[in-house]
PDB file of N, CA, C and O in Angstrom:
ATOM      1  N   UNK A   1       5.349 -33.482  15.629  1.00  0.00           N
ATOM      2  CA  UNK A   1       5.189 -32.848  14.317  1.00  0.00           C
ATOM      3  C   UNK A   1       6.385 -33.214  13.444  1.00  0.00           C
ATOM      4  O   UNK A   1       7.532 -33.029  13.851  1.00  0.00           O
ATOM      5  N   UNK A   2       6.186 -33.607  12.535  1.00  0.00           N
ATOM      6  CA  UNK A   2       7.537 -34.214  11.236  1.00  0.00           C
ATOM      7  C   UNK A   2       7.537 -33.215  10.663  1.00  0.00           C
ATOM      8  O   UNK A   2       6.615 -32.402  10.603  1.00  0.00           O
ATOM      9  N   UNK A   3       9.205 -33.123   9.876  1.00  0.00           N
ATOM     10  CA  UNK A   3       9.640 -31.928   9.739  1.00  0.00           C
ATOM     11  C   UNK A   3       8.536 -31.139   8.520  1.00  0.00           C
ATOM     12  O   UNK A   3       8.093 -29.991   8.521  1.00  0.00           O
ATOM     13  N   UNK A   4       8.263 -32.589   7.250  1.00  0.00           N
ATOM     14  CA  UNK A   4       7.115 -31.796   6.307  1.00  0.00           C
ATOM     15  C   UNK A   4       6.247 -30.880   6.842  1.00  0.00           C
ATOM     16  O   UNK A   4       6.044 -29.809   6.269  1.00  0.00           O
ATOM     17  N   UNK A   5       5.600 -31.234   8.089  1.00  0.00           N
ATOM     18  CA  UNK A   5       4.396 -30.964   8.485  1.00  0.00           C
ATOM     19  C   UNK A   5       4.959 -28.884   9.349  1.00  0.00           C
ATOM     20  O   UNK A   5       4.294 -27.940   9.777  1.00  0.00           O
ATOM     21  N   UNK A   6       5.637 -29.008   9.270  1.00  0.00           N
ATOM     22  CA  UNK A   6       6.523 -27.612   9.848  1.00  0.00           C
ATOM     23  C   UNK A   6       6.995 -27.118   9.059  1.00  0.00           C
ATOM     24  O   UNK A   6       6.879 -25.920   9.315  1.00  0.00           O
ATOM     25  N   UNK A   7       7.624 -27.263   7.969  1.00  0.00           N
ATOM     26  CA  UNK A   7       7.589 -26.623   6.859  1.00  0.00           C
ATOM     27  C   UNK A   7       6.737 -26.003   6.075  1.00  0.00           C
ATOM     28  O   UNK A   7       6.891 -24.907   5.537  1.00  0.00           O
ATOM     29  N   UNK A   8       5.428 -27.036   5.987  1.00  0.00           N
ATOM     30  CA  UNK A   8       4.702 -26.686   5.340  1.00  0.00           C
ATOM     31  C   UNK A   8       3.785 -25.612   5.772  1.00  0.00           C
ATOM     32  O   UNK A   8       3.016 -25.001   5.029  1.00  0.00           O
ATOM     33  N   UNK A   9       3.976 -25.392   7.372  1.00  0.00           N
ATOM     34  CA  UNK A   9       3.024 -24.157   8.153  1.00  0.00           C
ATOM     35  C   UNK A   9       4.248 -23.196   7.652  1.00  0.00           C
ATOM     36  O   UNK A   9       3.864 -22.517   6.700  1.00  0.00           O
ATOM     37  N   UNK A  10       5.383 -22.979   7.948  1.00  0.00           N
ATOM     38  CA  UNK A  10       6.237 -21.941   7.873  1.00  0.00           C
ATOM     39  C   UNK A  10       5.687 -21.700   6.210  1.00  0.00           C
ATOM     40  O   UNK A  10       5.440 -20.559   5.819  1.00  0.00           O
ATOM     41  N   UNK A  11       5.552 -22.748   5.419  1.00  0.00           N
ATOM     42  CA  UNK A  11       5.688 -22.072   4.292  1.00  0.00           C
ATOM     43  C   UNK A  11       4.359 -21.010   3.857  1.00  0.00           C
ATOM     44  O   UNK A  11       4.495 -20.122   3.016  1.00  0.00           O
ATOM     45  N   UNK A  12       3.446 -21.200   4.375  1.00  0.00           N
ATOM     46  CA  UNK A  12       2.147 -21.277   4.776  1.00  0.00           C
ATOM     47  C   UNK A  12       2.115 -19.530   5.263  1.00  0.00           C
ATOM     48  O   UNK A  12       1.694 -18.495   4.747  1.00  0.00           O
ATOM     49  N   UNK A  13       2.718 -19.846   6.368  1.00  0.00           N
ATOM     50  CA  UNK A  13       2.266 -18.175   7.185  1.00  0.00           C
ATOM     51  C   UNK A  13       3.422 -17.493   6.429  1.00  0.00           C
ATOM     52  O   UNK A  13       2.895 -16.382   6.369  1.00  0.00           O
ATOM     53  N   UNK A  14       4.971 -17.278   5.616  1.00  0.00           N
ATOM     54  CA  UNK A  14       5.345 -16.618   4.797  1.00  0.00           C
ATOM     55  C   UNK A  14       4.223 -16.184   4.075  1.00  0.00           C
ATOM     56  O   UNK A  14       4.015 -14.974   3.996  1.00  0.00           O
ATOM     57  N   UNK A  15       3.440 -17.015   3.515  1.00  0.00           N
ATOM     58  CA  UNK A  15       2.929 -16.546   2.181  1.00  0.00           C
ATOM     59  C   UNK A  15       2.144 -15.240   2.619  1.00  0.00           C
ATOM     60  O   UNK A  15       2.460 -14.128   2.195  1.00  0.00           O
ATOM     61  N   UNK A  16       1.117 -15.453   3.482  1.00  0.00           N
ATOM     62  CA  UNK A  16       0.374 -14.641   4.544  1.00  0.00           C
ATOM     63  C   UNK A  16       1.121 -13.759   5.045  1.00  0.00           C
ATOM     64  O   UNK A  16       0.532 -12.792   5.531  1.00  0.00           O
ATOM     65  N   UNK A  17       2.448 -13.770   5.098  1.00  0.00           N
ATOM     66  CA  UNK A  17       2.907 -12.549   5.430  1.00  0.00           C
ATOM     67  C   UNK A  17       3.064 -11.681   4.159  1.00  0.00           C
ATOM     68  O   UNK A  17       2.889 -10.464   4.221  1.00  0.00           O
ATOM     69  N   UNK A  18       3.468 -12.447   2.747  1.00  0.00           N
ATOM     70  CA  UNK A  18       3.651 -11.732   1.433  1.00  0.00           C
ATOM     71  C   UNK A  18       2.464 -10.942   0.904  1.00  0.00           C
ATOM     72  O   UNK A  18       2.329 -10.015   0.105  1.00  0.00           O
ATOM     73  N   UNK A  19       1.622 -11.707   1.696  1.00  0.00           N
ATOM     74  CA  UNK A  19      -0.231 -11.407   1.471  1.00  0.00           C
ATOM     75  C   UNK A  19      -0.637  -9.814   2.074  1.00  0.00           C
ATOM     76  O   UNK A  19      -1.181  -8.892   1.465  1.00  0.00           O
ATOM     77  N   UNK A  20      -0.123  -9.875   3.590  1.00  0.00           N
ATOM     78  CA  UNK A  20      -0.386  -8.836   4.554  1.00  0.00           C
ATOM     79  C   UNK A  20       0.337  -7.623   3.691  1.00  0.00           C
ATOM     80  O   UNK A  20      -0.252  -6.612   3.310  1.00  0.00           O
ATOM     81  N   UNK A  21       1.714  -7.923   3.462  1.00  0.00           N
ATOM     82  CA  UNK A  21       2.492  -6.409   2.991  1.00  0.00           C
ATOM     83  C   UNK A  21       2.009  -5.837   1.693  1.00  0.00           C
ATOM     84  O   UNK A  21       1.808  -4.631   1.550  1.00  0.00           O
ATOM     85  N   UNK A  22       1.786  -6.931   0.536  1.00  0.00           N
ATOM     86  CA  UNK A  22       1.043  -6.584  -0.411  1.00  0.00           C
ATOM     87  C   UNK A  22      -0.196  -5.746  -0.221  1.00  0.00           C
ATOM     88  O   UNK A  22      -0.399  -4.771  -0.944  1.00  0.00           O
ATOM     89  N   UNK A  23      -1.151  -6.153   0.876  1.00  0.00           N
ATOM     90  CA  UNK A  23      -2.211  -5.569   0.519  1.00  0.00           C
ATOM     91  C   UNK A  23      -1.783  -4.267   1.144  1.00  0.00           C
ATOM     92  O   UNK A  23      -1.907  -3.270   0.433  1.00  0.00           O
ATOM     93  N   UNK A  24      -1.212  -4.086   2.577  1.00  0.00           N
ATOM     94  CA  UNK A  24      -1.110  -3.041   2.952  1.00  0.00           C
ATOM     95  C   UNK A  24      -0.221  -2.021   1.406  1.00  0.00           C
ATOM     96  O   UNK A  24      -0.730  -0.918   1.206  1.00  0.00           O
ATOM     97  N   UNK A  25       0.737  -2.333   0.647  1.00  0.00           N
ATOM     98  CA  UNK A  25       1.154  -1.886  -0.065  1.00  0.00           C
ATOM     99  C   UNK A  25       0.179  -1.158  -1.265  1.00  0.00           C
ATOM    100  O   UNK A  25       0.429  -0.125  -1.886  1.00  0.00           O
ATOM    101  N   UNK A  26      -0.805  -1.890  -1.361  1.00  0.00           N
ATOM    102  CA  UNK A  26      -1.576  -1.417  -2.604  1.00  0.00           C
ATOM    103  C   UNK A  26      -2.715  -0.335  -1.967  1.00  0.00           C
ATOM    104  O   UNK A  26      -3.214   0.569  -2.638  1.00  0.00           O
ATOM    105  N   UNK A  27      -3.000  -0.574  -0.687  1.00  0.00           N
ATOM    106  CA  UNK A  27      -3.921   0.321   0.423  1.00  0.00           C
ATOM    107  C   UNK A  27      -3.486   1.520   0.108  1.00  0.00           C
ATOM    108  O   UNK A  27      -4.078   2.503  -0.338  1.00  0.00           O
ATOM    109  N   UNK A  28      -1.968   1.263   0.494  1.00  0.00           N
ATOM    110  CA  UNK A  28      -1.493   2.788   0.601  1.00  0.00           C
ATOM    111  C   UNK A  28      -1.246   3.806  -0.953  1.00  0.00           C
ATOM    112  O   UNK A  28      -1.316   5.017  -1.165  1.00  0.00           O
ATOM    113  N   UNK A  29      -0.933   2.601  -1.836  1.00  0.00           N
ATOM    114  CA  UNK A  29      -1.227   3.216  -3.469  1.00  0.00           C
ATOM    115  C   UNK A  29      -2.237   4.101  -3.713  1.00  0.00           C
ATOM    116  O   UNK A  29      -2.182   5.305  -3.966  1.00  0.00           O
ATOM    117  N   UNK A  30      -3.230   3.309  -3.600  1.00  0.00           N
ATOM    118  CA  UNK A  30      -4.671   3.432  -3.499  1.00  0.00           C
ATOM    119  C   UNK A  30      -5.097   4.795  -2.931  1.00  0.00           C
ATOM    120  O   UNK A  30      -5.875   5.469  -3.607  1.00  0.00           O
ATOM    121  N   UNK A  31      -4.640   5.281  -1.702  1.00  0.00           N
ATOM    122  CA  UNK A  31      -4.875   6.376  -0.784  1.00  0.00           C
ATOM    123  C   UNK A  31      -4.039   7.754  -1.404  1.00  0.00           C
ATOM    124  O   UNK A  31      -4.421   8.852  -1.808  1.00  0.00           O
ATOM    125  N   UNK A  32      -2.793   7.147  -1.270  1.00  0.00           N
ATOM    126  CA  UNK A  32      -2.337   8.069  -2.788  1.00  0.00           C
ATOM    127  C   UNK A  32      -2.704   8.913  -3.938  1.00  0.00           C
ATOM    128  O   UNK A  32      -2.808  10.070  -4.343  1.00  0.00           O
ATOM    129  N   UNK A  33      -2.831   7.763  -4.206  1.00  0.00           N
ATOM    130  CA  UNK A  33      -3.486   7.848  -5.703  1.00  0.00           C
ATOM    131  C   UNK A  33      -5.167   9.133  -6.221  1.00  0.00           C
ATOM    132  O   UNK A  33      -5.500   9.973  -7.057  1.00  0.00           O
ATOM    133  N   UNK A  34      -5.685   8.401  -4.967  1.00  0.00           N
ATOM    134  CA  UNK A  34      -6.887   9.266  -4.794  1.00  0.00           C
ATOM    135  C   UNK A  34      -6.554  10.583  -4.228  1.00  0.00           C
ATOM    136  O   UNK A  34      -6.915  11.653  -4.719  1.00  0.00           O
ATOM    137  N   UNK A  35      -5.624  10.395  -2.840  1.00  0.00           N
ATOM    138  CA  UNK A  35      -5.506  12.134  -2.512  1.00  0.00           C
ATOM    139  C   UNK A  35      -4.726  13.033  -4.103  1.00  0.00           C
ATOM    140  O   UNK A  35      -4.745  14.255  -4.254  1.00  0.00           O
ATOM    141  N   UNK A  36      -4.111  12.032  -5.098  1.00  0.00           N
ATOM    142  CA  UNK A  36      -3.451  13.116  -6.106  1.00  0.00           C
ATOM    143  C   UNK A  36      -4.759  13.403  -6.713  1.00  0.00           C
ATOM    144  O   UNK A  36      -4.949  14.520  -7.194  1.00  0.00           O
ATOM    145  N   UNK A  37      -5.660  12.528  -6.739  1.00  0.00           N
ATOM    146  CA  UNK A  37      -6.521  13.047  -7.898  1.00  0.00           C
ATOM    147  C   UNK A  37      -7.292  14.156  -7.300  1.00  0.00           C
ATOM    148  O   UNK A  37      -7.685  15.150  -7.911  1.00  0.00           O
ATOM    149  N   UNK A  38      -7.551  13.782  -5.519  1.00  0.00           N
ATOM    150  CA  UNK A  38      -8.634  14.913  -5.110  1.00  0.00           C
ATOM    151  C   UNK A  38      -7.948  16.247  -5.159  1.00  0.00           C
ATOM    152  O   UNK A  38      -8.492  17.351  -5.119  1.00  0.00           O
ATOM    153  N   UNK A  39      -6.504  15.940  -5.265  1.00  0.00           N
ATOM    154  CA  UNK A  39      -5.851  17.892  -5.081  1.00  0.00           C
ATOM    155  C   UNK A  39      -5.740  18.015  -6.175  1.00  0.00           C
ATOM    156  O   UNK A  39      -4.903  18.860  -6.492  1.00  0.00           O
ATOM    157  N   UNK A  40      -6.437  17.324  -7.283  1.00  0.00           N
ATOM    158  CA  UNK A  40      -6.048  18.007  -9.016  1.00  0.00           C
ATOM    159  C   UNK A  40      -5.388  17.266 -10.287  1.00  0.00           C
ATOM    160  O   UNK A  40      -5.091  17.567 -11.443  1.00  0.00           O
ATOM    161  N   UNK A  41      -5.312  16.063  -9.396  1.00  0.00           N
ATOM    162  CA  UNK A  41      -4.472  15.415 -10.550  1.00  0.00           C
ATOM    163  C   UNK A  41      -3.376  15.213 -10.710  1.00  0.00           C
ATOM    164  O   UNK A  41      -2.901  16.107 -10.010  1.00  0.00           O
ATOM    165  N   UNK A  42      -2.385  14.590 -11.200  1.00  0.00           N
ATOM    166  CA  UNK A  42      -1.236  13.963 -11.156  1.00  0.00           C
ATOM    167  C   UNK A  42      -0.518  15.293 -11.435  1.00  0.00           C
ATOM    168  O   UNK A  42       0.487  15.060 -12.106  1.00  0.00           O
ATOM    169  N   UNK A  43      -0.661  16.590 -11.171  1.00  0.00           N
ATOM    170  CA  UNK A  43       0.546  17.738 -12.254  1.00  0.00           C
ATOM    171  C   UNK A  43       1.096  18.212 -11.182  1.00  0.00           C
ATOM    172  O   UNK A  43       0.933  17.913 -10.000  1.00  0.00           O
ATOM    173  N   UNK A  44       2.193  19.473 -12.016  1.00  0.00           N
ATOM    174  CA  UNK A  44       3.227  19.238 -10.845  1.00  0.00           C
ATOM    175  C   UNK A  44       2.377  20.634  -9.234  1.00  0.00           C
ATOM    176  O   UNK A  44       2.815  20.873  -8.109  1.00  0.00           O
ATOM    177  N   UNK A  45       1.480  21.018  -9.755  1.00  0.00           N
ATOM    178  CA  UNK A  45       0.926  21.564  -9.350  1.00  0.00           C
ATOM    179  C   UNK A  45      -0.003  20.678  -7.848  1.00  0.00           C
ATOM    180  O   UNK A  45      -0.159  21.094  -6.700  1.00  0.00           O
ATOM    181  N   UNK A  46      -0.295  19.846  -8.255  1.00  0.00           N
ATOM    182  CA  UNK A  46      -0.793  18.854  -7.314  1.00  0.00           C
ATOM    183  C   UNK A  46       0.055  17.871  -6.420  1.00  0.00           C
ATOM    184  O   UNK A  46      -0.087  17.482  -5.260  1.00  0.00           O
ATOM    185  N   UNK A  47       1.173  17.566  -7.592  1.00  0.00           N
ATOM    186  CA  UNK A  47       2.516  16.679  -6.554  1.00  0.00           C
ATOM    187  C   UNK A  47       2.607  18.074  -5.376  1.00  0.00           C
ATOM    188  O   UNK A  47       2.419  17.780  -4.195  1.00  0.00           O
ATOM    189  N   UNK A  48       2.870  19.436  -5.694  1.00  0.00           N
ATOM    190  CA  UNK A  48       3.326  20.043  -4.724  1.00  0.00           C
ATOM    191  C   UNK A  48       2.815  20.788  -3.756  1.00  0.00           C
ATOM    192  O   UNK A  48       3.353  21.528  -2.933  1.00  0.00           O
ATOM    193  N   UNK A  49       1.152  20.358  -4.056  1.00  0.00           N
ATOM    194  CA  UNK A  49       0.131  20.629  -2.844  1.00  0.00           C
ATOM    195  C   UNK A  49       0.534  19.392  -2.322  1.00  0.00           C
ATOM    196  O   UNK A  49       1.323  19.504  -1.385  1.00  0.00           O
ATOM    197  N   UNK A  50       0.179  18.023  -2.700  1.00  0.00           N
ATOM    198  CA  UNK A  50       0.818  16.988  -2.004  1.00  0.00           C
ATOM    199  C   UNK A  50       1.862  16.734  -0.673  1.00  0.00           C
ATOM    200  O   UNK A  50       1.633  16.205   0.415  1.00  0.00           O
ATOM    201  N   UNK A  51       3.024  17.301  -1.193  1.00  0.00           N
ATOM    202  CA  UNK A  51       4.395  17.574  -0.720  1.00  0.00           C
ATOM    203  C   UNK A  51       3.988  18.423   0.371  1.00  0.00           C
ATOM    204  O   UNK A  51       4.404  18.421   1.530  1.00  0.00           O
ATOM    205  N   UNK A  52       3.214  19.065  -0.108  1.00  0.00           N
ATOM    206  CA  UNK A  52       3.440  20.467   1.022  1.00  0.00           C
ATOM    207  C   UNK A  52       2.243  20.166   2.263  1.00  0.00           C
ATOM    208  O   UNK A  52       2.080  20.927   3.217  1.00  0.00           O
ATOM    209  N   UNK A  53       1.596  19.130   2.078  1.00  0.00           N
ATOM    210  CA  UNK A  53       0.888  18.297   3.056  1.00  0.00           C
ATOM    211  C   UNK A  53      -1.024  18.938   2.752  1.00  0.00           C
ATOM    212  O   UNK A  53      -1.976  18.433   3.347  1.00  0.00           O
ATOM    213  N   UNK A  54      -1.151  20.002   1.805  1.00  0.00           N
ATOM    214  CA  UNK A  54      -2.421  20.450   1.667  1.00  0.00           C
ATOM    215  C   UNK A  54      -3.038  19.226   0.577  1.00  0.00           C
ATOM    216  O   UNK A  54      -2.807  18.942  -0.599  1.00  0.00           O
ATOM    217  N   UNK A  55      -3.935  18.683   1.636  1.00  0.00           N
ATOM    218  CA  UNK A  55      -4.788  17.854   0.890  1.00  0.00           C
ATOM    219  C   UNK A  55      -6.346  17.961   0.730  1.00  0.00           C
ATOM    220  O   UNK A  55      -7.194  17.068   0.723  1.00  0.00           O
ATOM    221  N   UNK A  56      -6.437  18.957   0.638  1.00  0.00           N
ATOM    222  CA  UNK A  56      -7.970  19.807   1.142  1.00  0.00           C
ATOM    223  C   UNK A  56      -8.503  19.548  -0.142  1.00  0.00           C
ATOM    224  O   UNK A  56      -7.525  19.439  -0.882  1.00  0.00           O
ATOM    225  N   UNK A  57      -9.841  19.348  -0.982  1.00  0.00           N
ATOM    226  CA  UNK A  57     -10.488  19.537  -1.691  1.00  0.00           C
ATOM    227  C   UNK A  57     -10.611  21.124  -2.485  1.00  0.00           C
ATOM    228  O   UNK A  57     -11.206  22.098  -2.023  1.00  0.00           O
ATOM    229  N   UNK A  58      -9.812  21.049  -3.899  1.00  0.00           N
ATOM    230  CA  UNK A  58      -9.570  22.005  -4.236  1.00  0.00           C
ATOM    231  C   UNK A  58     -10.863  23.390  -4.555  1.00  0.00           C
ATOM    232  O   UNK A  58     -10.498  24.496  -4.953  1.00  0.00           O
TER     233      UNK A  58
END
C-alpha cells in the first residue's frame, strides 16, 4: 500500500468518524428538544420539570 493510498483511507474513516459524532450529536438535540416541547415548552417552568428528570406528558 503507498503512502497516498493510506492516507487517503485515514482521511476517509476521520470523516466517518466526524459523520458518526455529528449525527449522534443532532439525535440527541433532537430528543431534547422534543422532551422540552412534550413537558411544555421551552419556559422556565419546563427547563425545571426537565432538570428535575419529570418527563411525563403534561
Amino acid at each position: 500500500m503507498s503512502f497516498d493510498q493510506s492516507f487517503t483511507l485515514s482521511s476517509a474513516a476521520l470523516m466517518n468518524g466526524k459523520l458518526l459524532v455529528l449525527a449522534i450529536v443532532l439525535t440527541l438535540v433532537g430528543i431534547a428538544v422534543y422532551e422540552f416541547v412534550l413537558v411544555g415548552g421551552v419556559s422556565l417552568e419546563g427547563i425545571a420539570r426537565f432538570a428535575n428528570g419529570d418527563l411525563g406528558p403534561t
